[in-house]
C-alpha positions in Angstrom: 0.0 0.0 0.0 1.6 3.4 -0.9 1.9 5.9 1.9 -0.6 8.4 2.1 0.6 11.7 0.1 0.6 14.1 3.6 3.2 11.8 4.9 5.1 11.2 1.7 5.0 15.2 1.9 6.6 15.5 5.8 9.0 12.7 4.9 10.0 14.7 1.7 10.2 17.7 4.2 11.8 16.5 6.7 14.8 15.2 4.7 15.0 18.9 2.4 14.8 20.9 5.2 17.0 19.0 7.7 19.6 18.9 4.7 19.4 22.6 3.3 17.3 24.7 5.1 14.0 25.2 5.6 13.8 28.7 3.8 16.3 27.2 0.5 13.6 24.7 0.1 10.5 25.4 -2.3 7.8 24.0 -2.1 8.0 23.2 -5.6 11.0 21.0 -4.5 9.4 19.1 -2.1 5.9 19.1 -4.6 8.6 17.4 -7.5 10.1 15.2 -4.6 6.6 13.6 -3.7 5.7 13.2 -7.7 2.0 15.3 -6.8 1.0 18.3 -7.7 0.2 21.7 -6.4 -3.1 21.5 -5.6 -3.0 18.4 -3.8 0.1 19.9 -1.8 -2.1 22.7 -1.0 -4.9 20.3 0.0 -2.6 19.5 2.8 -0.7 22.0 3.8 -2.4 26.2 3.3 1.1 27.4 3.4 5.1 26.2 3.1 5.2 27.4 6.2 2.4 24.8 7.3 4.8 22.3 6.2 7.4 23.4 8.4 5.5 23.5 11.2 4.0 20.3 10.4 7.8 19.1 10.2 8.6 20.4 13.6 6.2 19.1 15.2 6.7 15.4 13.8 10.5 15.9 15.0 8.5 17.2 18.4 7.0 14.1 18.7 10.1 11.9 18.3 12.3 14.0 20.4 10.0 13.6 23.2 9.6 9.9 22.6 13.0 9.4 23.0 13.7 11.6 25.8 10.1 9.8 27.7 12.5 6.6 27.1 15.1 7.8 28.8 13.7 9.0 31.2 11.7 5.9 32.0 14.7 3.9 31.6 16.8 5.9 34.1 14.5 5.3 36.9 14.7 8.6 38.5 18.7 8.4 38.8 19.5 11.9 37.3 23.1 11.1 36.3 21.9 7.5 34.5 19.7 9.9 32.1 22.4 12.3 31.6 24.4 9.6 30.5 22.3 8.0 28.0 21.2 11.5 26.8 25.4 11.9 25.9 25.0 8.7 24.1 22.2 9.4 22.5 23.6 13.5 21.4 27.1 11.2 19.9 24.4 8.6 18.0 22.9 11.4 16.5 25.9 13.8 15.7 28.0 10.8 14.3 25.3 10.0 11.6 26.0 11.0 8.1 24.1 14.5 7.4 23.2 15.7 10.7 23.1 19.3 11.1 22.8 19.7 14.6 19.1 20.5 16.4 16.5 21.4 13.6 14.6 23.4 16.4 17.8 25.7 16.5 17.8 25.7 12.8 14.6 26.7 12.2 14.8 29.7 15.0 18.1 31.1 12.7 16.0 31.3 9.7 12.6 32.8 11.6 13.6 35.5 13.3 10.0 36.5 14.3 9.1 35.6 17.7 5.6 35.2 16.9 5.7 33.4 13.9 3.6 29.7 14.1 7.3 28.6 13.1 8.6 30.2 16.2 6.0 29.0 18.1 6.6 25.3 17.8 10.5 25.9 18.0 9.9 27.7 21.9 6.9 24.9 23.1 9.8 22.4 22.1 12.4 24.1 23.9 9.8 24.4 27.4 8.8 20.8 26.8 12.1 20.2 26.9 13.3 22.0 29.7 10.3 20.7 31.8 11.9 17.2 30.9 15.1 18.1 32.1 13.4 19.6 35.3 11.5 15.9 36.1 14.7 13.9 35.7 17.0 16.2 38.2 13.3 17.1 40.6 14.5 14.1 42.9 18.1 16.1 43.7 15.8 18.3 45.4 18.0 21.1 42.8 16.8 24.9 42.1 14.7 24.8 39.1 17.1 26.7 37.2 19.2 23.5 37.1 16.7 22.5 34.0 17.3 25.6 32.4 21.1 25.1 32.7 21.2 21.8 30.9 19.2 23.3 28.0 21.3 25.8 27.6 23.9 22.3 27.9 22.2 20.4 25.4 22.1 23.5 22.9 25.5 23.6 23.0 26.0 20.0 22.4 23.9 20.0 19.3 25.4 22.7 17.7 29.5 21.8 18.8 28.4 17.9 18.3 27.2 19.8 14.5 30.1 22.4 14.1 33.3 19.8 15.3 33.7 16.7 17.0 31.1 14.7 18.3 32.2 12.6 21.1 33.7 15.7 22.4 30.3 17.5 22.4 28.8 14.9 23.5 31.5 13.8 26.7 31.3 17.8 27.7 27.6 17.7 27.5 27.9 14.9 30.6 30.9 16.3 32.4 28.9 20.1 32.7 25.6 17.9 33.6 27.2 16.2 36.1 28.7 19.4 37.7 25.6 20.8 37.5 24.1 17.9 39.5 26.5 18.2 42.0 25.7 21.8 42.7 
């Protein structure tokens, strides 16, 4: 059965604009990649800038996935997450084509706070600074301790992007764990 043309026209979205940009990319680009035509594109998706929201959010929903994972998997030991989180960061940054956190991306290339673009980019970044906040609640820590490991994790994406990985990702643990510590 051939996949439904909305998700053939994420997947085709989520691979252009990962790879060049989310404002280089037409929609004529990703209307060719998919092999349909404008008005069905339209059907789906009112404006490009639907599609890149739509895209965000579809990365939304596997970021938060994963990080539920670890979570769930760390069993409320704060350190155990921040070490599978540094695994997961040098997974990711070693993997042909990856250009660091699209969420970072796409706040570079919309510049308008208020944008539905911009939108999804900050929920993402307070869902995941909530997330941070439940794994290091048990250290009984201020709650700017989640704040600080975004800030953390930004980094890591965009060194783990701009130079070597395993570095990002083995300074992304060593500042979370001195952050743990207080």
């Amino acid at each position: 059965m051939t996949e439904p043309v909305r998700e053939r026209l994420l997947a085709a979205a989520d691979e252009l604009f990962y790879a060049h940009g989310m404002r280089a990319v037409s929609a004529d680009k990703i209307i060719d990649r998919v092999g349909t035509t404008k008005v069905t594109f339209y059907r789906h998706f009112r404006t490009k800038d639907d599609l890149v929201v739509a895209y965000l959010e579809r990365r939304a929903a596997a970021e938060r996935e994963g990080v539920e994972a670890v979570i769930a998997a760390s069993g409320g030991d704060a350190e155990a997450g921040l070490r599978m989180m540094s695994e997961g960061l040098r997974t990711m940054a070693c993997t042909a084509g990856f250009r660091g956190c699209p969420f970072i991306n796409a706040a570079a290339e919309y510049a308008d706070a208020e944008s539905p673009v911009r939108r999804v980019v900050d929920s993402h970044r307070a869902w995941w600074t909530k997330a941070f906040g439940r794994m290091v609640a048990p250290l009984g820590l201020p709650d700017h301790r989640a704040a600080d490991l975004m800030v953390l994790r930004d980094g890591a994406m965009v060194a783990g992007y701009l130079g070597d990985a395993d570095a990002a990702a083995e300074s992304f643990l060593r500042a979370g764990q001195a952050l743990l510590r207080g």
